[in-house]
N, C-alpha and C positions, 0 to 999 in steps of 0.2 A: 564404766559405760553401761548404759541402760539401753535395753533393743526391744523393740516390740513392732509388731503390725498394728496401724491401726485402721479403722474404717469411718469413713466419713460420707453423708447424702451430700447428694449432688442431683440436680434436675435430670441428668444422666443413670443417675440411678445411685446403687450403694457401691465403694471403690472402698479395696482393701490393698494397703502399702504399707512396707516396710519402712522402718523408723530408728532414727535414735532415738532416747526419750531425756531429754533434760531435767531435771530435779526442778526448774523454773516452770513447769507442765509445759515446755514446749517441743511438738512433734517434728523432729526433723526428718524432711522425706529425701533419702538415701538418693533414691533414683534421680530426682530433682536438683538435688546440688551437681551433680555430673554432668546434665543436661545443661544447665547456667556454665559450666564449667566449660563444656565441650562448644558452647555457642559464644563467648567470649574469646576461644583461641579461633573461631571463625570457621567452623566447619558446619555444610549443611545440613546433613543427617545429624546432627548432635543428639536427637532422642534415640536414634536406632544406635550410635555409638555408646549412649550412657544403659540403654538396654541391654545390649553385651557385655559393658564393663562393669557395672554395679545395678542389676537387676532390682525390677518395684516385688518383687518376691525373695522376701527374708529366705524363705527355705534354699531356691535357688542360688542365691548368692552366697549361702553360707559352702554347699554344693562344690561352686566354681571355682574357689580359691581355697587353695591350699592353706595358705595361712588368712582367714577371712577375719582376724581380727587388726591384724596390720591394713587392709580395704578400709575398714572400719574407723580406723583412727584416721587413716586418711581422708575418708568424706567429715569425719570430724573439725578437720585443723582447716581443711574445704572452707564448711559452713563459719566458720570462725572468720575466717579472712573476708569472704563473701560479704557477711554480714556488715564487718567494719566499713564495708564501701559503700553500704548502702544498694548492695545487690540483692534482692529479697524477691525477684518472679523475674520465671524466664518468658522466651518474647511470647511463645503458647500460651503466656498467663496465667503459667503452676506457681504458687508460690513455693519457695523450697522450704517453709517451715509453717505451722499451724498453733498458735497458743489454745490450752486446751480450756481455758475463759473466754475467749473470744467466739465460740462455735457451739451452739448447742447440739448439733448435730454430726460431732467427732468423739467417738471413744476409742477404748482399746480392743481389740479383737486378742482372740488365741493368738501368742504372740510369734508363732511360728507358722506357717498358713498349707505346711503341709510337713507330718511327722513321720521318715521312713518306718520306724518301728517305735515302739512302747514294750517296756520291761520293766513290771515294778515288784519293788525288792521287799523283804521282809527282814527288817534289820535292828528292830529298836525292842531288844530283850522287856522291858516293864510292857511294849503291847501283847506280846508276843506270848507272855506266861500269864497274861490274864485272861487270853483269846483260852488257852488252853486249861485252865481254871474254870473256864464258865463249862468248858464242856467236860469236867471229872479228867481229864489228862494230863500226864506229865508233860513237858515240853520237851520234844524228841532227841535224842544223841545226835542226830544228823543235825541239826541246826544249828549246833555248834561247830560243825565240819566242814559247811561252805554256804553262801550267802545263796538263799536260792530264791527266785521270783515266780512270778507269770505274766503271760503274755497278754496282754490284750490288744484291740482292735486300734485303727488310728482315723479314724472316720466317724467317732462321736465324741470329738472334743467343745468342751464351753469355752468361754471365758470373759473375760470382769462383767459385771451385770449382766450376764445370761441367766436364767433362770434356769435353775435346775430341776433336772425332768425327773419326773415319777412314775416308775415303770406301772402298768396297769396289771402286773401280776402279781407286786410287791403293797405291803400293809405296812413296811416298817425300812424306813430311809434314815443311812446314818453319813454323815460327814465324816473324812480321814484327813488330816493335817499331816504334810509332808515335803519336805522338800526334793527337789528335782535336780540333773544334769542333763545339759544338752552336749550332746557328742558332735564336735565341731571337727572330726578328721577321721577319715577310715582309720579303720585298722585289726588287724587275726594274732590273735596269741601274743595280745599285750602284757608285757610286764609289770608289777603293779609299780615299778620305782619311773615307767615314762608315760601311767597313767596319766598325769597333768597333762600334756602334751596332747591328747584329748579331748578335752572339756574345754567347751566353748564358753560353759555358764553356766547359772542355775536360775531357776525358778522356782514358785509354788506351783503344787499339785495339790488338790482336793479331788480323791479318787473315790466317789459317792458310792457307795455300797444297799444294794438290796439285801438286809442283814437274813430275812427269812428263809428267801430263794438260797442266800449264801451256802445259810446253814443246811440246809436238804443237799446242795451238791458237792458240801466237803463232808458229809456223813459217807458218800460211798467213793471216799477218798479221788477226786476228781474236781477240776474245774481250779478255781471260780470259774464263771462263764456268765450264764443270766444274770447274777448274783454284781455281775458290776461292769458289761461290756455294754451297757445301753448308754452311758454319761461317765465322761472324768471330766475337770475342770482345770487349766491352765493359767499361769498371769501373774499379774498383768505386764510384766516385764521380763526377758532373761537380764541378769546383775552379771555380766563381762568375768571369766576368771582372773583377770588382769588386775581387777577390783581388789583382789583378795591375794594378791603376790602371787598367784598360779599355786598356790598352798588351799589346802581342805580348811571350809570357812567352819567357826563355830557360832551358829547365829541362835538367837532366842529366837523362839515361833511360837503364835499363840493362837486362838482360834473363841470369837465371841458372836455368840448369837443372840439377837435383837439388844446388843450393846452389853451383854452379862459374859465375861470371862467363861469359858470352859473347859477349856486347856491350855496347858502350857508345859515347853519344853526344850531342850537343845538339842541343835540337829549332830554336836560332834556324840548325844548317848548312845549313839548305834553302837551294834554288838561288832558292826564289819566299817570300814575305812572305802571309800568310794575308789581309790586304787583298787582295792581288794571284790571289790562286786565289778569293775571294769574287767579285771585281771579273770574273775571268774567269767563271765556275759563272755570272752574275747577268745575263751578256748578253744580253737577248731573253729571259728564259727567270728566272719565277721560283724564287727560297731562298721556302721556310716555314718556318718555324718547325715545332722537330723533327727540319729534315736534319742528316742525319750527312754531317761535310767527316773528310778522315782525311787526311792530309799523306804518306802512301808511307813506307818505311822508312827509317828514320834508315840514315846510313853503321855497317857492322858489324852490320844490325840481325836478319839473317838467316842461317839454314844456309847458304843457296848461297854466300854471301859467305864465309864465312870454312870452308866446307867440312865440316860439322860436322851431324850427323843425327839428330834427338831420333825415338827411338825410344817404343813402346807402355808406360806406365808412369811414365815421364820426369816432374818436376813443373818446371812449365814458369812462371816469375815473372817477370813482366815492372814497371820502375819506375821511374816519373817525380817528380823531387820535387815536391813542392806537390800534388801528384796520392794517391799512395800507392804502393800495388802490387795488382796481376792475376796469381793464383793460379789454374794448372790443372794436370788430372795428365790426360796421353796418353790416350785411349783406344785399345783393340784396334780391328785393322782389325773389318769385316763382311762 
């Protein structure tokens, strides 16, 4: 199963919902089946009850229910049946599903609409020893000893054709190819063997790097910060763990800009196991559900690595299979 938020104009203005995403581009809106659903067993309120029970915010919903992928498949098997009957708009005149041919003005948004945290990891040994190459250093004994990340902001996320920002302090923007989990159930001093139990999903990340700024604030061993809390990039779908047997996927992922290959790589070369960075992240210190885990750059997955400069204009695609692809075009500095 495929999830996403998407947004669609409306004379009302722009409206951002939570979705299944069908492989046929059709947007299933979550909230909306419930509502059909709740106004066919003949209750009055049906919006205000599908509002409580299966929320038009992905983040929410994922939130409320303990197991939200069981919700999930339920508004699934919903829309299935709905649809056979020829039930396609409730009596408000929502439709409960949007083809994404049909509409020119419906895309996908950040497919989460609200991220309690972001932790992104540094785990793919070929980035990791040429990061440390370009600057004359070994690559340290601790990095062998536990999967460590940093923290960033959850308040400047893009996603699918957003244009990516260029900070006004930064001469030099690089793309990072990576993939993601979304943490679908609290939890403190997880073990890495009920790690799965977990992981709601995965997505791509594209966590756009001010490589200059980078470099000035990990010389005094500090940060990132400047260096890459102005822009990540998210999308266009979370891919259900359900997808993948509740087992750690091994997908190709590659990343081409204005149509030319640039990198490519698998997401099982990490140095650590996403049990293993869960088990770490969960020490003392709770996952909610909603955190963004982001596993660091595949090997090849960046400018610095392979020396190569995506300049203002550039359409920058990033793609994981089972996933999709994450489309953006450069934007000008400011």
């Amino acid at each position: 199963m495929k999830l996403c938020t998407y947004k669609l104009q409306t004379p009302m203005g722009e409206i951002k919902r939570a979705a299944i995403y069908l492989d046929s581009k059709l947007f299933v809106d979550i909230n909306y089946v419930w509502q059909l659903y709740f106004e066919k067993q003949g209750f009055f309120n049906s919006n205000q009850r599908a509002d409580v029970f299966a929320p038009s915010s992905l983040s929410e919903l994922i939130k409320r229910n303990e197991n939200p992928l069981e919700k999930l498949q339920q508004t699934l098997s919903l829309y299935e049946s709905l649809s056979k009957q020829g039930d396609l708009k409730t009596l408000r005149g929502h439709f409960i599903s949007y083809h994404l041919n049909d509409y020119k003005n419906i895309d996908f948004d950040v497919p989460l609409d609200h991220f309690n945290s972001y932790r992104d990891f540094y785990i793919h040994e070929k980035h990791v020893k040429k990061g440390f190459e370009k600057r004359g250093e070994p690559v340290p004994e601790s990095w062998y000893e536990m999967p460590v990340y940093y923290k960033g902001p959850t308040t400047n996320f893009l996603g699918n054709n957003d244009f990516i920002l260029w900070p006004s302090y930064s001469k030099k923007l690089d793309y990072e190819l990576e993939l993601a989990v979304i943490i679908g159930r609290d939890g403190k001093n997880i073990k890495a063997s009920h790690a799965h139990q977990h992981i709601l999903g995965y997505t791509i990340l594209n966590d756009i790097s001010a490589r200059d700024i980078q470099k000035k604030e990990m010389a005094v061993r500090l940060g990132p910060a400047k260096g890459k809390d102005f822009c990540s990039i998210v999308g266009p779908v979370i891919t259900t763990a359900d997808e993948f047997n509740f087992k750690e996927p091994d997908l190709l992922m590659s990343a081409t800009i204005n149509g030319q290959k640039w990198s490519e790589g698998r997401s099982s070369e990490g140095h650590y196991s996403w049990a293993q960075m869960i088990e770490h992240a969960s020490k003392e210190e709770w996952l909610l559900a909603t955190d963004l885990l982001g596993s660091g750059t595949v090997g090849t997955g960046c400018g610095l690595e392979i020396d190569k400069w995506i300049k203002p204009g550039d359409k920058v695609e990033l793609e994981i299979e089972s996933i999709g692809k994450l489309s953006n075009i450069v934007g000008t500095p400011h």
